[in-house]
C-alpha positions in Angstrom: 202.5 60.7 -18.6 200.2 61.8 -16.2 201.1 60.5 -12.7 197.2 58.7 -11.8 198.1 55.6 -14.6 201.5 55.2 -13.2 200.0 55.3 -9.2 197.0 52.8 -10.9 200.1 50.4 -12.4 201.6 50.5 -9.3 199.0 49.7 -7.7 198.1 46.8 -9.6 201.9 45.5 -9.5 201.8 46.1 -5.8 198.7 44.2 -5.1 200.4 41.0 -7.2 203.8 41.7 -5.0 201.8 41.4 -1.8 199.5 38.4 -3.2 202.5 36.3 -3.8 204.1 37.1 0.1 203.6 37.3 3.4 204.6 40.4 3.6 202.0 41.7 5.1 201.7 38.7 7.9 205.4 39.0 9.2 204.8 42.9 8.9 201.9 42.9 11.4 203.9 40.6 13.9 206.5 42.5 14.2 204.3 45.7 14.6 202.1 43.8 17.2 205.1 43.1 19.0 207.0 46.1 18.8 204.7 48.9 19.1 203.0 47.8 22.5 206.2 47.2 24.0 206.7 51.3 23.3 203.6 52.1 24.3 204.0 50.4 27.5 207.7 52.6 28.1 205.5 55.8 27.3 203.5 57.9 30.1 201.1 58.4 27.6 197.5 60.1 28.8 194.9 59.5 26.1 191.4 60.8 26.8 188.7 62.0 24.4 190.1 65.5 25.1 193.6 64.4 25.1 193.8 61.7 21.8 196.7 60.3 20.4 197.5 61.8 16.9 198.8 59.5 14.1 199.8 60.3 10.5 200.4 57.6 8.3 202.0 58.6 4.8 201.1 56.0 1.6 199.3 53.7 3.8 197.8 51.7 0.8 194.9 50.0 2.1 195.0 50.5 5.3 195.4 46.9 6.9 199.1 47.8 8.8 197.4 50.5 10.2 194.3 48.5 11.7 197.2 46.1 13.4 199.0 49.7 14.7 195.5 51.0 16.0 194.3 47.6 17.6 197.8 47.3 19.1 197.2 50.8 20.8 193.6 50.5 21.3 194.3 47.0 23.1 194.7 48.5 26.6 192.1 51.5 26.6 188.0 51.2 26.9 186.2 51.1 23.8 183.5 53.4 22.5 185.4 56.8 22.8 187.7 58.7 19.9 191.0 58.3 21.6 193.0 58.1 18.1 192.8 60.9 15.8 194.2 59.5 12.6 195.4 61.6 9.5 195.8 59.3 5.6 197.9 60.7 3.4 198.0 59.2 -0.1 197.5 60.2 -3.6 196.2 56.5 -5.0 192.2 57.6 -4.7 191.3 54.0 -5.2 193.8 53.0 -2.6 191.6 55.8 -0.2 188.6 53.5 -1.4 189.7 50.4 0.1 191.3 52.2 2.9 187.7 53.3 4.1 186.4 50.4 3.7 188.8 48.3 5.7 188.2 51.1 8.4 184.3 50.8 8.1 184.6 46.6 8.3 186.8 47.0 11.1 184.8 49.1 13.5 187.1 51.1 15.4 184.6 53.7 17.0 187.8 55.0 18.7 189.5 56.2 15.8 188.6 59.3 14.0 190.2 59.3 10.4 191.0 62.4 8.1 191.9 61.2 4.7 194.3 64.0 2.3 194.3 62.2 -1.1 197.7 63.6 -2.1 201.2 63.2 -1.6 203.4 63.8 1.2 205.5 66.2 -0.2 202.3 68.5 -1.1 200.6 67.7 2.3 203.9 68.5 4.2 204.1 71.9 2.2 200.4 73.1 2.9 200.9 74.8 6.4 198.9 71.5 7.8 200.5 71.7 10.9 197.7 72.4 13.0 198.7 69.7 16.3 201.8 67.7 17.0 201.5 63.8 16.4 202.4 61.3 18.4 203.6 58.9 16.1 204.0 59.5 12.0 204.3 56.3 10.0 206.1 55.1 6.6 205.0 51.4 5.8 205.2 51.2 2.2 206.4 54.6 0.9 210.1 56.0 2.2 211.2 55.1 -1.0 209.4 57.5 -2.9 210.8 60.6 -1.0 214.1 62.6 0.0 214.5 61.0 3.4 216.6 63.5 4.8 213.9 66.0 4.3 211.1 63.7 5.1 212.6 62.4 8.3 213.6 65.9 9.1 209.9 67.1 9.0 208.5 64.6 10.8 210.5 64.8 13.6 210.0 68.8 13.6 206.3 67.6 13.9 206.4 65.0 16.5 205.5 65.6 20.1 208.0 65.0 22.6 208.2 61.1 23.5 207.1 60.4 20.0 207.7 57.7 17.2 208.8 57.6 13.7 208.5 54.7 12.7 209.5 53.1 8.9 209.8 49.8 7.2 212.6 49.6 4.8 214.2 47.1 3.1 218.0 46.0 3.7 221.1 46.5 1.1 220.9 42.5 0.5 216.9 42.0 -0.1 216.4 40.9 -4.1 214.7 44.3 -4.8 217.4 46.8 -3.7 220.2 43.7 -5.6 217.7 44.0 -8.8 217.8 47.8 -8.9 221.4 48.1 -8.5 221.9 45.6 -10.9 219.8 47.5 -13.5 221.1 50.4 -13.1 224.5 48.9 -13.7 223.3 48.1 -17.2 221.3 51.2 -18.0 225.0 53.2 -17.1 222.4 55.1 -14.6 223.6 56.4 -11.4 222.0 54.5 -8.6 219.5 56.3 -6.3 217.1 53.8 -4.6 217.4 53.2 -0.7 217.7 50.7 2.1 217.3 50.7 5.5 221.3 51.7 6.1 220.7 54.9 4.3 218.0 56.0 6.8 220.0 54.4 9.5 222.6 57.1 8.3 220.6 60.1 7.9 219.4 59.3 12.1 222.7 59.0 13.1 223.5 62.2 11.4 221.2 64.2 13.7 221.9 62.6 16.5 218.5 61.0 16.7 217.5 57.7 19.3 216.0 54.8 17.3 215.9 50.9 17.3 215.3 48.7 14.5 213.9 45.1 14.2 214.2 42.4 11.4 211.0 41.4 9.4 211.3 38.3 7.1 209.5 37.3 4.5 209.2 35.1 1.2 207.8 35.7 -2.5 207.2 33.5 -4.6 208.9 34.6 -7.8 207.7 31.4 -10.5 205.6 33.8 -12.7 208.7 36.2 -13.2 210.3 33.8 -15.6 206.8 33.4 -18.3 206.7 36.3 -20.4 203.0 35.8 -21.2 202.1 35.6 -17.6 199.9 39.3 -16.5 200.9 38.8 -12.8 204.4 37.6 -13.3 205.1 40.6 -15.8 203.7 42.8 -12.9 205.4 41.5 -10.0 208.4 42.2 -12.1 207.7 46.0 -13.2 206.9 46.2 -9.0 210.6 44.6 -8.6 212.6 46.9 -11.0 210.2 49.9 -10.3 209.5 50.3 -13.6 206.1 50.2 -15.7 206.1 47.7 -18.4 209.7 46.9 -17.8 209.7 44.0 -20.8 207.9 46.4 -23.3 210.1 49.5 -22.7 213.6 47.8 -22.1 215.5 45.6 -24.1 215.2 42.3 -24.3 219.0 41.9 -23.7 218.9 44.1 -20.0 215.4 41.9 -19.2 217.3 38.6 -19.8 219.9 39.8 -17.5 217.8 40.7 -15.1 215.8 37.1 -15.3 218.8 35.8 -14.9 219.9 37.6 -11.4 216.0 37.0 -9.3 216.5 32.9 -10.7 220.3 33.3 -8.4 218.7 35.2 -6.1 216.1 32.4 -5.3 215.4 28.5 -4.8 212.7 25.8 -5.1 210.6 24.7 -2.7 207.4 23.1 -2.5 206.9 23.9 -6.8 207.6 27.7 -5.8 210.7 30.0 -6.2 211.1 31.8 -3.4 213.2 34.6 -2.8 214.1 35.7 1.0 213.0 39.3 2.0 215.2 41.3 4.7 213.5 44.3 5.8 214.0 46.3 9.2 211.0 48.0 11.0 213.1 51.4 11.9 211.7 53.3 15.1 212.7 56.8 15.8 212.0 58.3 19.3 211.5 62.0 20.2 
């Protein structure tokens, strides 16, 4: 199967997943928390001559990294390009919206170059022109070898620089549903969570700091069969297009039955508790 109607499914799974959370909100807390804190430990000198270069790898849409570049922005005069920011993502209708969010929000400060491709092609075309300052993974570590990925973006960071990742913990219902199904499929298991990445920087020695973000979904639309968003938000939690058309009804069951333990009622929802950990990696 070509890979654009598998990025355009995952897109549309991903959309429902983030519709039915607040992902996105206890995300941008924590970034507008965390990320000026850094900023103000850094002797950073940011000038039109001198900007601060960012790579963000499968951004999505862009809104995390309007919160990142206001957060930065916040203590610098407006109306120069003090941010030179490179997009790298290979969903061209995620570029789309990415634009546009950039365009709405009005950031004259920011210059953007967007690569529509992936991160293993981008990191493999010699585009190491500059050093950046900080290279970010919001939504996509799990799509990559991290020991490779984290080893090339620290190669490419600038002394005093960030890497900074979102990833979810060994206990969140996603990383407890894969396992599970790939228990019944007799698969090995290969999916990650934050304490692989916490390995692979301990391994090399690296400095970091991590910091919880919790959040909620609201699973109800899971358990109907007939329901288009609840059969997406469950391919986006088993990773896995059309998960009750291509596996057996026997394995789906199952795996019903796990996200209904894995959550409770409240307020005519089912909510599930989300533990990710905002994972910063200094240079």
């Amino acid at each position: 199967m070509s890979v654009l109607p598998i990025l355009d499914h995952y897109n549309h799974s991903y959309f429902v997943f983030w519709k039915c959370s607040n992902i996105d909100q206890s995300t941008a807390a924590c970034l507008k928390e965390v990320i000026p804190n850094i900023l103000s430990k850094k002797e950073l000198v940011i000038s039109v001559e001198n900007p601060i270069r960012i790579l963000s790898v499968g951004s999505g849409r862009g809104e995390l990294d309007m919160v990142i570049l206001r957060s930065i922005l916040a203590g610098y005069k407006a109306g120069r390009a003090l941010i030179h920011q490179t997009v790298v993502e290979p969903s061209n209708s995620s570029l789309v919206d990415f634009k546009k969010a950039a365009a709405s929000d009005d950031i004259p400060e920011v210059v953007f170059s967007f690569h529509p491709t992936t991160f293993q092609e981008f990191s493999n075309g010699n585009q190491r022109e500059r050093k950046y300052f900080m290279i970010h993974f919001l939504h996509s570590i799990y799509y990559m070898d991290i020991k490779t990925a984290l080893a090339w973006s620290y190669d490419n960071l600038q002394n005093g620089g960030i890497i900074v990742c979102l990833v979810r913990t060994a206990q969140q219902p996603i990383y407890q549903t894969l396992k599970m199904l790939a228990s019944l499929k007799g698969k090995a298991f290969c999916h990650i969570c934050s304490e692989d990445v916490t390995d692979v920087i301990k391994e090399n020695g690296w400095e970091f700091e991590k910091h919880a973000v919790k959040f909620y979904l609201d699973l109800k639309d899971i358990l109907d069969a007939e329901s288009t968003e609840g059969n997406l938000l469950l391919d986006f939690l088993t990773l896995t297009p059309y998960f009750r058309k291509t596996e057996p009804i026997e394995i789906a069951q199952q795996i019903e039955e796990l996200i209904k333990e894995l959550s409770y009622i409240q307020d005519g929802k089912m909510v599930a508790k989300f533990d990710s950990e905002l994972i910063v990696i200094h240079k």
